[in-house]
PAGUDO-63618 format. One record per atom (N, C-alpha, C, O): residue number from 1; atom name; residue in one letter; x, y, z. Coordinates in nm, 3 decimals. Layout:
PAGUDO-63618
R seq atom type       u       v       w
R NUM   CA    A       X       Y       Z
...
end
This chain:
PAGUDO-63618
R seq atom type       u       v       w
R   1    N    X  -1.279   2.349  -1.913
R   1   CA    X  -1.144   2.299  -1.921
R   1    C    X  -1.143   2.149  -1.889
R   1    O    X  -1.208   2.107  -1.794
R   2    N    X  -1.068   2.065  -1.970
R   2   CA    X  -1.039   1.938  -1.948
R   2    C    X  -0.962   1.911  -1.795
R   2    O    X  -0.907   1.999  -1.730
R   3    N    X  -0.975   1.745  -1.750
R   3   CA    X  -0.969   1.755  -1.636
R   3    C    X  -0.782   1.645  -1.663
R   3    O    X  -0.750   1.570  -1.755
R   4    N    X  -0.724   1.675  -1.571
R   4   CA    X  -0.591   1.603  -1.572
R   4    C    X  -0.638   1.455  -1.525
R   4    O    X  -0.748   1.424  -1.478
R   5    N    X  -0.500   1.353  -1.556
R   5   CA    X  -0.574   1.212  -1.532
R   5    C    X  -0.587   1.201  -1.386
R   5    O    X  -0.674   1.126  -1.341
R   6    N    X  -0.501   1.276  -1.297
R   6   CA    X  -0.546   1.262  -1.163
R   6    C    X  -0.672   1.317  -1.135
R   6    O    X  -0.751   1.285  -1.045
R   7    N    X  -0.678   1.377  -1.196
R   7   CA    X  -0.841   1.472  -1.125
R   7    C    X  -0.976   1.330  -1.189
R   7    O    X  -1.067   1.281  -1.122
R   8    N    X  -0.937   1.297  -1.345
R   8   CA    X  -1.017   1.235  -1.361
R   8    C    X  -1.048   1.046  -1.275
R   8    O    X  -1.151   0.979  -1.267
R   9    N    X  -0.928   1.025  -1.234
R   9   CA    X  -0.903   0.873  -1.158
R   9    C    X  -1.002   0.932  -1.013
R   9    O    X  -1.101   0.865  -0.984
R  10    N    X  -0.962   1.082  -0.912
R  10   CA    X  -1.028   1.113  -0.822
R  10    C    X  -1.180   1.111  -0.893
R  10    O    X  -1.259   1.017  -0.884
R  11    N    X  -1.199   1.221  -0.957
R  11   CA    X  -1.343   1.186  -1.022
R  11    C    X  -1.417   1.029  -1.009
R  11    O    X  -1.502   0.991  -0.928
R  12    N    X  -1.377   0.985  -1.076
R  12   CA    X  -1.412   0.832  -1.103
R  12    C    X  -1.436   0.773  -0.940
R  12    O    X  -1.539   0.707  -0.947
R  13    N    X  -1.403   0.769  -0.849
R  13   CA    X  -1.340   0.700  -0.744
R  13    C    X  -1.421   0.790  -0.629
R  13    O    X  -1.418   0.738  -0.518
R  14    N    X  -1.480   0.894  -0.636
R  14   CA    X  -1.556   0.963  -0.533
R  14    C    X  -1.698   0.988  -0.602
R  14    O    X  -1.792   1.030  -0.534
R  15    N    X  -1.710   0.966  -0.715
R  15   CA    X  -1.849   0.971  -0.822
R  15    C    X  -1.872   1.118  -0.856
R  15    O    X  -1.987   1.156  -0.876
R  16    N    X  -1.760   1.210  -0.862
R  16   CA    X  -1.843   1.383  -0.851
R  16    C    X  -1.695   1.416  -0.955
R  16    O    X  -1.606   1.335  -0.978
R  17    N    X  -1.702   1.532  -0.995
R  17   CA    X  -1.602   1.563  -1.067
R  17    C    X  -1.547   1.649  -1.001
R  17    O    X  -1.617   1.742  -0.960
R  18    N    X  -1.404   1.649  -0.967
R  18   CA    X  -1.370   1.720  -0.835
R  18    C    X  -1.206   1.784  -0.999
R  18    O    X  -1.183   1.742  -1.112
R  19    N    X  -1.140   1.901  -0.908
R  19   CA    X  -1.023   1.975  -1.031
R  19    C    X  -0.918   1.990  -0.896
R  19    O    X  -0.921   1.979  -0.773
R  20    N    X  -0.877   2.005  -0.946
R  20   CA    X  -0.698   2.057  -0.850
R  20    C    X  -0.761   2.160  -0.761
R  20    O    X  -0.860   2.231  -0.781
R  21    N    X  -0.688   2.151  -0.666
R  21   CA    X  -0.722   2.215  -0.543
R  21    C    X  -0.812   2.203  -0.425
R  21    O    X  -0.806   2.255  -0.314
R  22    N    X  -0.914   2.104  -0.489
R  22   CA    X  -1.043   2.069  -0.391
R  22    C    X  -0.938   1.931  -0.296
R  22    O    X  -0.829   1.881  -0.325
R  23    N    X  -1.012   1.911  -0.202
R  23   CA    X  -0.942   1.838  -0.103
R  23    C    X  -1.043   1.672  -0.121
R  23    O    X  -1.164   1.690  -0.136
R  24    N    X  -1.009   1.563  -0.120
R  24   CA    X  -1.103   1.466  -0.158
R  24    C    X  -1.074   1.341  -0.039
R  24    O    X  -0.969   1.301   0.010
R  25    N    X  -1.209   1.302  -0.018
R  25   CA    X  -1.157   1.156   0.064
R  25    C    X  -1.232   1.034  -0.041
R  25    O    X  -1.345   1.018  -0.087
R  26    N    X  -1.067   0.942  -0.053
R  26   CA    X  -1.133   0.862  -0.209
R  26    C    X  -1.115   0.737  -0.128
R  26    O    X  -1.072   0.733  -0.012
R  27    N    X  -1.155   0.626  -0.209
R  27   CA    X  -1.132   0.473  -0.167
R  27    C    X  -0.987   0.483  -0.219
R  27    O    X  -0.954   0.556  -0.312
R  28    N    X  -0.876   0.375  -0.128
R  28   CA    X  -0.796   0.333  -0.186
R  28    C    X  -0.774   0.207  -0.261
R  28    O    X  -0.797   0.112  -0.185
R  29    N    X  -0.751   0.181  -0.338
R  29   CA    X  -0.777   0.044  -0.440
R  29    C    X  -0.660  -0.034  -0.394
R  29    O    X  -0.681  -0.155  -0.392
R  30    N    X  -0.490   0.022  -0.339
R  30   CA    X  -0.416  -0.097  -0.287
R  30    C    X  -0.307  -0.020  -0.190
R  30    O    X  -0.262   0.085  -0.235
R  31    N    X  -0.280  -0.044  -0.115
R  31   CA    X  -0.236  -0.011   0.008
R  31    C    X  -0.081  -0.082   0.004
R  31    O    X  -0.085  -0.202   0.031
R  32    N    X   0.032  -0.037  -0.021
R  32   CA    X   0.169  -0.149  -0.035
R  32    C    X   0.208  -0.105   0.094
R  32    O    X   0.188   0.004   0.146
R  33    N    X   0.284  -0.233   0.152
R  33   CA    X   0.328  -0.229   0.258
R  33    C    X   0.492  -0.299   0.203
R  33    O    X   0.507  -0.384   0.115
R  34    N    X   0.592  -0.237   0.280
R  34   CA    X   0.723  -0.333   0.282
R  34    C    X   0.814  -0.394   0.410
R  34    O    X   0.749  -0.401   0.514
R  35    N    X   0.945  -0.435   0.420
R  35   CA    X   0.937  -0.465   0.538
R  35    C    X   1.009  -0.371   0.582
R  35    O    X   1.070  -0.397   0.686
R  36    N    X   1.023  -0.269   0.538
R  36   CA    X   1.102  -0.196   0.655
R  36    C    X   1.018  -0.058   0.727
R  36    O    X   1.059   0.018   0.815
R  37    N    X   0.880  -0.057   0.651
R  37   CA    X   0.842   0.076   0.726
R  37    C    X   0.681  -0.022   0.752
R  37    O    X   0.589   0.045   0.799
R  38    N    X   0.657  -0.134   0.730
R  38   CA    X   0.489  -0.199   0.754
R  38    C    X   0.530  -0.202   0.893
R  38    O    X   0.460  -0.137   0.971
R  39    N    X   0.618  -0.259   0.935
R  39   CA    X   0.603  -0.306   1.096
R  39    C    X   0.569  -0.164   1.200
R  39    O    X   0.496  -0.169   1.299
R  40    N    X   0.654  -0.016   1.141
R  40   CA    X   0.582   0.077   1.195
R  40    C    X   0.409   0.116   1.172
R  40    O    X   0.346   0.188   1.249
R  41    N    X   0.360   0.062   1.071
R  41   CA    X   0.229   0.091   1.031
R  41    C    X   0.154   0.003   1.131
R  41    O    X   0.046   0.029   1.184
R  42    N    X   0.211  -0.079   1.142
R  42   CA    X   0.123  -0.228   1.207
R  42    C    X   0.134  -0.171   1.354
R  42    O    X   0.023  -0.154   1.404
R  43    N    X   0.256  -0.131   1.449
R  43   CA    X   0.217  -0.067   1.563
R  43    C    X   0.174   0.039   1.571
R  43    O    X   0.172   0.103   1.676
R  44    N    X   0.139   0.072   1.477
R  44   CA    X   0.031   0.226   1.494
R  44    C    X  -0.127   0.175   1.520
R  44    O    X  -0.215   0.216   1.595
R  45    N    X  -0.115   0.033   1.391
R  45   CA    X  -0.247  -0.001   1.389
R  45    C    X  -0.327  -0.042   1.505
R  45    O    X  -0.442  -0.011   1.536
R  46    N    X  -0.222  -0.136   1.575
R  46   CA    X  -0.265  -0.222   1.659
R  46    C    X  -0.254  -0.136   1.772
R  46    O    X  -0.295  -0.215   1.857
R  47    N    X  -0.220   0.005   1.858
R  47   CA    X  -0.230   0.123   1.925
R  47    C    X  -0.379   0.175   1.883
R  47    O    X  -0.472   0.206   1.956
R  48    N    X  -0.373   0.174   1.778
R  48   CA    X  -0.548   0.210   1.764
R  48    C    X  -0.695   0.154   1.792
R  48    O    X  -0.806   0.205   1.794
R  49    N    X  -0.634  -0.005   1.819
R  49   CA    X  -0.759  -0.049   1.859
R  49    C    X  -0.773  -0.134   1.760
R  49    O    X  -0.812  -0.239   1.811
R  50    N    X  -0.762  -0.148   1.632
R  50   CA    X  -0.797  -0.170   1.520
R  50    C    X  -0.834  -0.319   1.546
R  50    O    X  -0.773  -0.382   1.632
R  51    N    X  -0.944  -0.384   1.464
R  51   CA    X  -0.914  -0.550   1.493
R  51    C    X  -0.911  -0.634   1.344
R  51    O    X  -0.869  -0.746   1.317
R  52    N    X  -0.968  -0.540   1.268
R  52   CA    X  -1.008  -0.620   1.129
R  52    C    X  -0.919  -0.501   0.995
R  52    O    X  -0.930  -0.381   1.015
R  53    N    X  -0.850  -0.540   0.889
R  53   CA    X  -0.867  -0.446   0.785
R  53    C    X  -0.948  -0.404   0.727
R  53    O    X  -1.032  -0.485   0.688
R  54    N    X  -0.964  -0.265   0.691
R  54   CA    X  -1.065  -0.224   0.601
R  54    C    X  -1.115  -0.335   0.488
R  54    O    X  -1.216  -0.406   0.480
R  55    N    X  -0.980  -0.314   0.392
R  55   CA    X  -0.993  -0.365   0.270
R  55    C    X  -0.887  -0.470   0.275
R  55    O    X  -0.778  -0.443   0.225
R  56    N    X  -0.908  -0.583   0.329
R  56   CA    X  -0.797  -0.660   0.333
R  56    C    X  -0.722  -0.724   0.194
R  56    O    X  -0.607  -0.766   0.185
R  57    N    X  -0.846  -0.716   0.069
R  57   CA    X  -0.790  -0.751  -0.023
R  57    C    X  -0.696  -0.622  -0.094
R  57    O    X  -0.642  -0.653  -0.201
R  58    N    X  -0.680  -0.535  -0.063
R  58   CA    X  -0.652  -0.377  -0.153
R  58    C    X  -0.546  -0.358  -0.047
R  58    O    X  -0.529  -0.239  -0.023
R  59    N    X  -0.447  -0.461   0.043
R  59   CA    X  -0.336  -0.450   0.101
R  59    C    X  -0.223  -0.542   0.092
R  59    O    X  -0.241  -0.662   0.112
R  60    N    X  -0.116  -0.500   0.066
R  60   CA    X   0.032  -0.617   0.036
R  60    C    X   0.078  -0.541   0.110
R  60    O    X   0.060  -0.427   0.154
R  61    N    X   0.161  -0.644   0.118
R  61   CA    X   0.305  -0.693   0.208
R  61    C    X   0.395  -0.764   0.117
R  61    O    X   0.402  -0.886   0.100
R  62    N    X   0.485  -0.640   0.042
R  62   CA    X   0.617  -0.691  -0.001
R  62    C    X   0.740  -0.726   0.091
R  62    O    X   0.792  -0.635   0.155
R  63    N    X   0.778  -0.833   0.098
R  63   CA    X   0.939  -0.837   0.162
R  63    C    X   1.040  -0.818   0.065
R  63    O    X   1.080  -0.908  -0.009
R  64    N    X   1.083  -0.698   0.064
R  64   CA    X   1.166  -0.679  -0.086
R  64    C    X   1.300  -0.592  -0.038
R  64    O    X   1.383  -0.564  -0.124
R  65    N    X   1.321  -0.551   0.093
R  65   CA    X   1.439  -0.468   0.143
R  65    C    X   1.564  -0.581   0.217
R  65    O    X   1.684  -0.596   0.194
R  66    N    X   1.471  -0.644   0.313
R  66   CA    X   1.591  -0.693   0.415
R  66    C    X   1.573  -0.850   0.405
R  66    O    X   1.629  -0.926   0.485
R  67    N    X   1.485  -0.898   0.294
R  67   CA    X   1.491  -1.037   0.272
R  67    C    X   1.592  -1.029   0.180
R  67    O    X   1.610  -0.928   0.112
R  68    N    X   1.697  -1.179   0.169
R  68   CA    X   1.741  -1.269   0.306
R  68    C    X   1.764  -1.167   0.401
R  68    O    X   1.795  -1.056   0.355
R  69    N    X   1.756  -1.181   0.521
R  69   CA    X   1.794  -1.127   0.651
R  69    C    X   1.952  -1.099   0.686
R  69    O    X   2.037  -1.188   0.685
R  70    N    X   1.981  -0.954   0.719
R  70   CA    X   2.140  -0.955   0.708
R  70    C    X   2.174  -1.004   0.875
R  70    O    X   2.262  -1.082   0.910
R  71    N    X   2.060  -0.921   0.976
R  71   CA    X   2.098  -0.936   1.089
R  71    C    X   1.987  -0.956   1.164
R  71    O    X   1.878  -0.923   1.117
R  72    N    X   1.994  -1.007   1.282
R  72   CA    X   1.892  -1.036   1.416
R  72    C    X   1.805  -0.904   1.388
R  72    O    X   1.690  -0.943   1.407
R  73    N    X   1.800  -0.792   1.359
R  73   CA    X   1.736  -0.606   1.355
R  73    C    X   1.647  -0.691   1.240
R  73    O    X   1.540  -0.748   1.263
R  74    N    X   1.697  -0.689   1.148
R  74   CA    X   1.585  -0.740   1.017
R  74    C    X   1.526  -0.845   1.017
R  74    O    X   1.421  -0.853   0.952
R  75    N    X   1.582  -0.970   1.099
R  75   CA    X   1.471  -1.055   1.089
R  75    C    X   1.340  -1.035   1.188
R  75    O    X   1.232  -1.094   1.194
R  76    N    X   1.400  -0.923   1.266
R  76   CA    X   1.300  -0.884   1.380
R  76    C    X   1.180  -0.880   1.318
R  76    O    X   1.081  -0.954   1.329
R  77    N    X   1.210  -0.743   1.220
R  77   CA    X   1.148  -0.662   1.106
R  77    C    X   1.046  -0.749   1.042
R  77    O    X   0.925  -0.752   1.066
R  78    N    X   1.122  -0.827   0.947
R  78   CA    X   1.065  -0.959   0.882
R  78    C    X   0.904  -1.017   0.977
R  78    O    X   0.786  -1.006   0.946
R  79    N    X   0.954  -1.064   1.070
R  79   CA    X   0.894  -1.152   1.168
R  79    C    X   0.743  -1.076   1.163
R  79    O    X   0.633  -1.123   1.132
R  80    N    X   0.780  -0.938   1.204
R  80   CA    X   0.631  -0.840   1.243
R  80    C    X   0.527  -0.838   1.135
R  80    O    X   0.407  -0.812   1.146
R  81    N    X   0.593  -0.868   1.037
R  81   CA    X   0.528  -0.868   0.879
R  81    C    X   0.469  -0.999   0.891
R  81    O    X   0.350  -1.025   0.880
R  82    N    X   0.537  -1.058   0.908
R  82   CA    X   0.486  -1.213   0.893
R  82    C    X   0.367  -1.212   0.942
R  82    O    X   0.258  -1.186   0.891
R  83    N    X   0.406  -1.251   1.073
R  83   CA    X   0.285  -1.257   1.185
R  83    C    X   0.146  -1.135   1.151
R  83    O    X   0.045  -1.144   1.220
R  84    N    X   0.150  -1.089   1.104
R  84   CA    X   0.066  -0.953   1.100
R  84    C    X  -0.030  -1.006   0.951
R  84    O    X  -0.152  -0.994   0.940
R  85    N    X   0.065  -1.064   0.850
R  85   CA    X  -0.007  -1.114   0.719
R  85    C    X  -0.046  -1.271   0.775
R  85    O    X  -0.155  -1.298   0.723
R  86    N    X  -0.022  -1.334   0.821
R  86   CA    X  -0.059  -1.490   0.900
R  86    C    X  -0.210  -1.435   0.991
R  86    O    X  -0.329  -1.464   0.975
R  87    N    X  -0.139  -1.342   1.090
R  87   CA    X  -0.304  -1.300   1.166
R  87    C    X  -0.452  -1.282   1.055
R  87    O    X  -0.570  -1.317   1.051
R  88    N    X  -0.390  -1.232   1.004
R  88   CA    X  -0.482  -1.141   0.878
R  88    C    X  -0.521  -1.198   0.754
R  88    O    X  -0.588  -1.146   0.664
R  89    N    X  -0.465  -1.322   0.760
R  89   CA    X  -0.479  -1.415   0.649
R  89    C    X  -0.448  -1.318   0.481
R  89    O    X  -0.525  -1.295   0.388
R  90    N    X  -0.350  -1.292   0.495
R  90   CA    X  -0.338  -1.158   0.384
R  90    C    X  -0.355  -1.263   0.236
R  90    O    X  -0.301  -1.372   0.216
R  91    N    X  -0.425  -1.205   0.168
R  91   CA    X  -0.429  -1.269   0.045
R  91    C    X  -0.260  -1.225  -0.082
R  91    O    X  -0.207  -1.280  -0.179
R  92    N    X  -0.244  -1.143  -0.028
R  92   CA    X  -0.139  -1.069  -0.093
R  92    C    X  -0.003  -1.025  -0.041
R  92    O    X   0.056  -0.917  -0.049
R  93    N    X   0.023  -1.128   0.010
R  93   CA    X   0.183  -1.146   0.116
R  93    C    X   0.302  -1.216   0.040
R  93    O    X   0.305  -1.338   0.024
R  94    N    X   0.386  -1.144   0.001
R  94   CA    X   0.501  -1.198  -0.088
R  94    C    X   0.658  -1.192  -0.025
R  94    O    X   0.750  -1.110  -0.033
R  95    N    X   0.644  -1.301   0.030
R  95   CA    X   0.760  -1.315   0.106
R  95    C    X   0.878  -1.422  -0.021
R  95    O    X   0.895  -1.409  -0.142
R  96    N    X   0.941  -1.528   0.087
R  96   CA    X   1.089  -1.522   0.029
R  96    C    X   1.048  -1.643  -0.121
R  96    O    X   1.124  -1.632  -0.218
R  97    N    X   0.957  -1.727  -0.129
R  97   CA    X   0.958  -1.736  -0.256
R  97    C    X   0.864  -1.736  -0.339
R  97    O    X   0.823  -1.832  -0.404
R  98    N    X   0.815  -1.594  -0.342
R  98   CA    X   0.736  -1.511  -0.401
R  98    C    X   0.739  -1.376  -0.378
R  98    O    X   0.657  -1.310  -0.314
R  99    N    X   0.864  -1.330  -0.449
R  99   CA    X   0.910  -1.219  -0.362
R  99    C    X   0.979  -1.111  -0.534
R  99    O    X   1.021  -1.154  -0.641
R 100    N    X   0.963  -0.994  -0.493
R 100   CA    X   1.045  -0.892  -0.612
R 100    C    X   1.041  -0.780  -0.552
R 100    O    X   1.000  -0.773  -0.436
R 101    N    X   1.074  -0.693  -0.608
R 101   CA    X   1.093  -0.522  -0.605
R 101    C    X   0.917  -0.514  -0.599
R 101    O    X   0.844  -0.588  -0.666
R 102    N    X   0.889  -0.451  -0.543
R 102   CA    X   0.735  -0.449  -0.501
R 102    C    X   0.692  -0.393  -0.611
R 102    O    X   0.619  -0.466  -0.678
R 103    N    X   0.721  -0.252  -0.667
R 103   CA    X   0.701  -0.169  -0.784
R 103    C    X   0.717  -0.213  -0.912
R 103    O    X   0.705  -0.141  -1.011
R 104    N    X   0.746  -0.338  -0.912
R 104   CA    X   0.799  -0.404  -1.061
R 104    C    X   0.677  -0.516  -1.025
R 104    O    X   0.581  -0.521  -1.102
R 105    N    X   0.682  -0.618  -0.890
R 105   CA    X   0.615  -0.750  -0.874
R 105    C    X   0.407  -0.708  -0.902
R 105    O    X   0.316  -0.773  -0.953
R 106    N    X   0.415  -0.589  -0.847
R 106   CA    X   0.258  -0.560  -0.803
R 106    C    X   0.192  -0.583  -0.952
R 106    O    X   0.129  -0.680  -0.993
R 107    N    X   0.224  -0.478  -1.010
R 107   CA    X   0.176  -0.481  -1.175
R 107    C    X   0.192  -0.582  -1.244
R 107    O    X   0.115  -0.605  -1.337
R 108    N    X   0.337  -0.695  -1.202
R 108   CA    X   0.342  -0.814  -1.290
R 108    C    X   0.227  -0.914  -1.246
R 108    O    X   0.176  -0.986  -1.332
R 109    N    X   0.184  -0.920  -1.109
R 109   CA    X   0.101  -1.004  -1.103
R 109    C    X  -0.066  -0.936  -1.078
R 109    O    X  -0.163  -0.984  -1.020
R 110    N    X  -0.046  -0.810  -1.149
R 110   CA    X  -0.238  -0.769  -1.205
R 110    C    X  -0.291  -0.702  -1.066
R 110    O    X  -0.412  -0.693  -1.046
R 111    N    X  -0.185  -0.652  -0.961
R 111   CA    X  -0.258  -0.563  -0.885
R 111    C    X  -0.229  -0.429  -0.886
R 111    O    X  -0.270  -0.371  -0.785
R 112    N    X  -0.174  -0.362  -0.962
R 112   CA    X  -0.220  -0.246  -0.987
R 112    C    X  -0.207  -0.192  -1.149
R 112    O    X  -0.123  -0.212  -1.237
R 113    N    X  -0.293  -0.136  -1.145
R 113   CA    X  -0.348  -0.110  -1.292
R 113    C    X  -0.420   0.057  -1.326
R 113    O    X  -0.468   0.133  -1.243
R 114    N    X  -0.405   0.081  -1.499
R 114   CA    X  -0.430   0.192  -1.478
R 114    C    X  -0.586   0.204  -1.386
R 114    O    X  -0.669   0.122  -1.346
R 115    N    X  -0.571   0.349  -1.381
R 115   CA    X  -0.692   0.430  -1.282
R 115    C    X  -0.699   0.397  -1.112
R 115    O    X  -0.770   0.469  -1.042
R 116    N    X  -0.645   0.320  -1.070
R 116   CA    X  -0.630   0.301  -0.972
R 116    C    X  -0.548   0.386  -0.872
R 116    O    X  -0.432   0.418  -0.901
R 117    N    X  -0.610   0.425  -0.749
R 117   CA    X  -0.540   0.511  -0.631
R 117    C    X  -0.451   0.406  -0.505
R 117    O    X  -0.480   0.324  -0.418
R 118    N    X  -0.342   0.464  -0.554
R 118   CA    X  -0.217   0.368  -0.475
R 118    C    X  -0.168   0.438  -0.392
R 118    O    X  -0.106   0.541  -0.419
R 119    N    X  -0.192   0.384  -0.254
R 119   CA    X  -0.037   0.441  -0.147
R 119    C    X   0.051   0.358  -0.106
R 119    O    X   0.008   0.245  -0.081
R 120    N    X   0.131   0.372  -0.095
R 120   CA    X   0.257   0.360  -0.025
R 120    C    X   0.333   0.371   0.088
R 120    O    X   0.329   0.492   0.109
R 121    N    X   0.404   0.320   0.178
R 121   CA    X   0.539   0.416   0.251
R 121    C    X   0.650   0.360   0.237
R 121    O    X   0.721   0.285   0.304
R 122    N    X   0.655   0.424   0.111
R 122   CA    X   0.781   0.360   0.028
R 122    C    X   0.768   0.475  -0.117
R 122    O    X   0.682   0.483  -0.205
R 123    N    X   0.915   0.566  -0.088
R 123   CA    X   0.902   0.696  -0.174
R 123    C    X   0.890   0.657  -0.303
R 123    O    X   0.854   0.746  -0.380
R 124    N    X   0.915   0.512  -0.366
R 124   CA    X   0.918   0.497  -0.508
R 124    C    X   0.787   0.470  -0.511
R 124    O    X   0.781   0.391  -0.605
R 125    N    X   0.656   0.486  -0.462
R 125   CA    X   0.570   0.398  -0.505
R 125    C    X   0.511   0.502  -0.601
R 125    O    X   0.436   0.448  -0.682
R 126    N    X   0.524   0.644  -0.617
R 126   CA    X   0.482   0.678  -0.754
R 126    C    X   0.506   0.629  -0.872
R 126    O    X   0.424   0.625  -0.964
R 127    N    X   0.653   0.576  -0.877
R 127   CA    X   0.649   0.473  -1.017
R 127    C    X   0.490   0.403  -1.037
R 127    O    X   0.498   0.373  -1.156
R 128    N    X   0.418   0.379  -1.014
R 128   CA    X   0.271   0.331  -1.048
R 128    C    X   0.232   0.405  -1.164
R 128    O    X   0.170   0.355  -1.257
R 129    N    X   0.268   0.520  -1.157
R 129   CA    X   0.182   0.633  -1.237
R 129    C    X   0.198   0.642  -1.337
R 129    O    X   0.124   0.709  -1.410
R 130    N    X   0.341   0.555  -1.392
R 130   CA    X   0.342   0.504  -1.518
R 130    C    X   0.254   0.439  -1.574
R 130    O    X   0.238   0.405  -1.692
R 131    N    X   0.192   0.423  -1.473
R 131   CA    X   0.080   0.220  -1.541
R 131    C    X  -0.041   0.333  -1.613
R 131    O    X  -0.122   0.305  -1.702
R 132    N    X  -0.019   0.491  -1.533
R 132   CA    X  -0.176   0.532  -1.531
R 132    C    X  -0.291   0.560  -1.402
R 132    O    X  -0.410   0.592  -1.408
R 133    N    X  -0.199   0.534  -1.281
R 133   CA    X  -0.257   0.506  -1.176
R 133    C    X  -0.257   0.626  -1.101
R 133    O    X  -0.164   0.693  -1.146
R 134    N    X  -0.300   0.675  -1.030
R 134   CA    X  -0.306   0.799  -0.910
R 134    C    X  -0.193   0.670  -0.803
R 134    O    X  -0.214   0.558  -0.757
R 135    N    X  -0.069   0.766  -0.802
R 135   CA    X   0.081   0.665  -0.670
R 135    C    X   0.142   0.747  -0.626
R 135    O    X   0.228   0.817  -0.678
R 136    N    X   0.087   0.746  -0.491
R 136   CA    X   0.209   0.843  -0.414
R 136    C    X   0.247   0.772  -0.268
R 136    O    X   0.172   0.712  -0.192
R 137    N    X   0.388   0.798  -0.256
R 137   CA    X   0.427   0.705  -0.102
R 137    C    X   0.350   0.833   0.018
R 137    O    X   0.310   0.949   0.004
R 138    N    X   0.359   0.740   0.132
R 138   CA    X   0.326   0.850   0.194
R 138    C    X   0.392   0.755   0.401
R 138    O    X   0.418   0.638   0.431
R 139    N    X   0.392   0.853   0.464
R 139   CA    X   0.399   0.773   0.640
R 139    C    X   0.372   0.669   0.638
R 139    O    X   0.289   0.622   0.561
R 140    N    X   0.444   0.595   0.736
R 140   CA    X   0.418   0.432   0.759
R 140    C    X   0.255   0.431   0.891
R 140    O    X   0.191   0.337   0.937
R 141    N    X   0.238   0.618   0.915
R 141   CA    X   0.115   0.627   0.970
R 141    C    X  -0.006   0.657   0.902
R 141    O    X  -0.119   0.636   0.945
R 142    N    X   0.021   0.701   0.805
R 142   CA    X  -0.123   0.748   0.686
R 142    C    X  -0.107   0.574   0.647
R 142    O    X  -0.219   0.524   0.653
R 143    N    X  -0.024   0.494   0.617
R 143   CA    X  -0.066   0.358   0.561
R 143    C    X  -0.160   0.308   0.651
R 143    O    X  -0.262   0.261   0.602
R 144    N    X  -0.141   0.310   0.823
R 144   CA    X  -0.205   0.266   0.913
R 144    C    X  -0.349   0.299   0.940
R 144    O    X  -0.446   0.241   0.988
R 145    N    X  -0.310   0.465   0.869
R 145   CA    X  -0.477   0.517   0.876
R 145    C    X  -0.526   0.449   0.780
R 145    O    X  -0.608   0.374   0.833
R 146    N    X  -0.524   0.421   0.604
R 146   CA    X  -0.569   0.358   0.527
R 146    C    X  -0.593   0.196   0.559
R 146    O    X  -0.708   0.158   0.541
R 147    N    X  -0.502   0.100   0.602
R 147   CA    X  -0.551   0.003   0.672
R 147    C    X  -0.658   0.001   0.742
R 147    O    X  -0.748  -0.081   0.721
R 148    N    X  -0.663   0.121   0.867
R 148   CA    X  -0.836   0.098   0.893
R 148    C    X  -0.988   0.146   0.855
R 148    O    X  -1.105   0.129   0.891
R 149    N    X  -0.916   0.215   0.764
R 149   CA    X  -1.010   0.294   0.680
R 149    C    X  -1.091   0.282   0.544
R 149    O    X  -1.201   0.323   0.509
R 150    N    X  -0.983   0.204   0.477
R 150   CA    X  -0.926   0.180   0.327
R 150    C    X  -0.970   0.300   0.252
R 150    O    X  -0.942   0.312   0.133
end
């Protein structure tokens, strides 16, 4: 039996041909972060010990919810992001002018593409899967685990 495109993107991405139901630990190719659930990922991270990202290039930081800032709560928000992509020298930090709907900006500027395994904590980030991609959102704590893991 032929394999579905998820099974075949897992395939590809663990080197074995794996079918629905088997349980898989794959590389993640990009890790989205936004500002309203990264700053929980980031104190999970930094509770863990963590000092370096896995894959620092295969992680963004969209500001795409509470930029401009409505209140003192969101620029809090904002701030944790900042500082966290500044520490980290993030190659892929899109703040206020370089900034979109994360799910529209990622693909316009060539980071995610078909075959690629995308998470999220951000429920739209399956829209990816249009491109062709394995996208599913998931905890602002599974992002934290993938940050140190990739």
């Amino acid at each position: 039996m032929g394999q579905t495109i998820t099974e075949k993107i897992f395939s590809d991405h663990i080197g074995k041909t794996v079918y629905a139901g088997e349980i898989v630990d794959s590389p993640i190719d990009m890790v989205i972060g936004n500002d309203i659930t990264t700053p929980l990922s980031i104190k999970a991270y930094e509770q863990s010990g963590a000092q370096k990202l896995a894959n620092p290039d295969g992680f963004c930081i969209v500001m795409d919810h509470f930029i401009p800032t409505k209140d003192i709560a969101s620029a809090n928000q904002a701030r944790i992001s900042r500082d966290f992509a500044k520490k980290h020298q993030l190659k892929h930090y899109f703040d206020e002018k370089d900034m979109g709907i994360e799910h529209a900006l990622l693909p316009e500027k060539g980071l995610v593409v078909s075959g690629d395994v995308i998470i999220g904590a951000d429920s739209h980030t399956c829209t990816h899967g249009a491109l062709g991609a394995f996208s599913t959102g998931m905890g602002s704590t599974d992002l934290a685990y993938a940050m140190i893991t990739g």
